[in-house]
C-alpha positions as CSV (number, residue, x, y, z in Angstrom):
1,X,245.0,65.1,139.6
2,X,247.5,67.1,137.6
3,X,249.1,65.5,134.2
4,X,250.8,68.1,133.5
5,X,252.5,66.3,129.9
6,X,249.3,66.4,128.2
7,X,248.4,70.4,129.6
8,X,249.3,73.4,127.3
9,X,249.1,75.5,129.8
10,X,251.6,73.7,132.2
11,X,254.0,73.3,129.5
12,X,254.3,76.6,128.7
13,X,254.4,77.5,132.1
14,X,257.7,75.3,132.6
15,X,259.0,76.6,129.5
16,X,258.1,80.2,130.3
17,X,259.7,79.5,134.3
18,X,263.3,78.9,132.9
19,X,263.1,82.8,132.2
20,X,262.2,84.0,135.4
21,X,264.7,83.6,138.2
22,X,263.4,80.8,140.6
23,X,260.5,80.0,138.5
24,X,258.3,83.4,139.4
25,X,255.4,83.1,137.2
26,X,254.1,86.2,139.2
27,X,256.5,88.6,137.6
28,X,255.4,87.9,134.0
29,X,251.9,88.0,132.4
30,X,251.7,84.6,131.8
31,X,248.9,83.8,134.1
32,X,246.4,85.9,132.6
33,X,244.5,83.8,130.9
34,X,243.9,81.8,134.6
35,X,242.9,85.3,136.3
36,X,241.8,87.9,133.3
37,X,238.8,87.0,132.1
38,X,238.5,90.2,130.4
39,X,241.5,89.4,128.1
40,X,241.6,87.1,124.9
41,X,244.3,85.0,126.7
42,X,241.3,83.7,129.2
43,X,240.2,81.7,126.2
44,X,243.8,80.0,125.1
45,X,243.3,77.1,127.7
46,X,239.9,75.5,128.9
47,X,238.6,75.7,132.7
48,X,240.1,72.0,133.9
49,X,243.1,73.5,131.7
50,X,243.2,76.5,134.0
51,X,242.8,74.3,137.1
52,X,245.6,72.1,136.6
53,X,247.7,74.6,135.9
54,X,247.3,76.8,139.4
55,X,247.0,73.0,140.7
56,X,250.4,72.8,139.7
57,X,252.0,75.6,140.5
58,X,250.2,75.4,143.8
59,X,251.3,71.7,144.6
60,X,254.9,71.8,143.1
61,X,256.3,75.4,143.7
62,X,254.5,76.0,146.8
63,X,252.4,79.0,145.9
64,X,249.1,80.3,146.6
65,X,246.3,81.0,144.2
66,X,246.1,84.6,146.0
67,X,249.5,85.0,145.7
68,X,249.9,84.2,142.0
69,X,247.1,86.4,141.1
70,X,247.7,89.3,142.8
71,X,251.4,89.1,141.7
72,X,250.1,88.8,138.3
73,X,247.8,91.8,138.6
74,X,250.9,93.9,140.0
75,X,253.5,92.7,137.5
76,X,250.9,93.6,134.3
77,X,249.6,96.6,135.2
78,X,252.8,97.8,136.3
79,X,255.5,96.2,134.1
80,X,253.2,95.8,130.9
81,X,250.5,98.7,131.3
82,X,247.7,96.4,130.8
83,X,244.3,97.4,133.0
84,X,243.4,94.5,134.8
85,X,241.1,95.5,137.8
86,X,240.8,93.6,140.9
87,X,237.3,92.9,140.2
88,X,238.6,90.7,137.2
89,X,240.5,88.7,139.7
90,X,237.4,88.0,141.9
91,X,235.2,86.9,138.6
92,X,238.0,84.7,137.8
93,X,238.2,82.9,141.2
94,X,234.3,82.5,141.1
95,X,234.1,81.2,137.5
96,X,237.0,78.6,138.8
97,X,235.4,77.7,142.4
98,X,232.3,77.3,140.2
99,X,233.6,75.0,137.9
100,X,234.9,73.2,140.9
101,X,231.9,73.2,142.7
102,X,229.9,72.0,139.6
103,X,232.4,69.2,139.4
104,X,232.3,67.4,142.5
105,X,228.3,66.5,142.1
């Protein structure tokens, strides 16, 4: 499913990896645009865009979609003062399982 050469989004998550010890996307705000629909960077990649990429991470490094979210939620309100609310996380998983969803008909 996942090609990640021809994905933005994976790219500059492999680029952005090499800068985080052991490839921790969760300590880094790179992932907002996959959980914070709120935020300008939800528009930089489109929805399949935003499903390969977690597919990815998820596949390759072993990680959960939980995981990487709430790490991401942690790390930017914390680290980088933004104000991400949980409830951004859970419209984010439901535009993405609806996208799914939508997909498999």
């Amino acid at each position: 499913m996942t090609n990640d050469k021809g994905n933005p989004r994976v790219q500059e998550i492999k680029e952005q990896s090499r800068f985080y010890e052991d490839g921790d996307y969760v300590n880094s705000c790179l992932l907002r645009d996959c959980f914070d629909p709120a935020s300008s960077e939800w528009n930089h990649s489109t929805m399949d865009e935003k499903v390969e990429a977690l597919s990815v991470l998820i596949n390759r490094d072993d990680k959960n979609t939980l995981g990487l979210a709430l790490g991401m939620l942690d790390y930017c309100n914390k680290e980088a003062n933004k104000g991400i609310n949980m409830i951004d996380l859970v419209i984010s998983m439901s535009k993405i399982i609806d996208h799914l969803l939508k997909n498999e008909k």
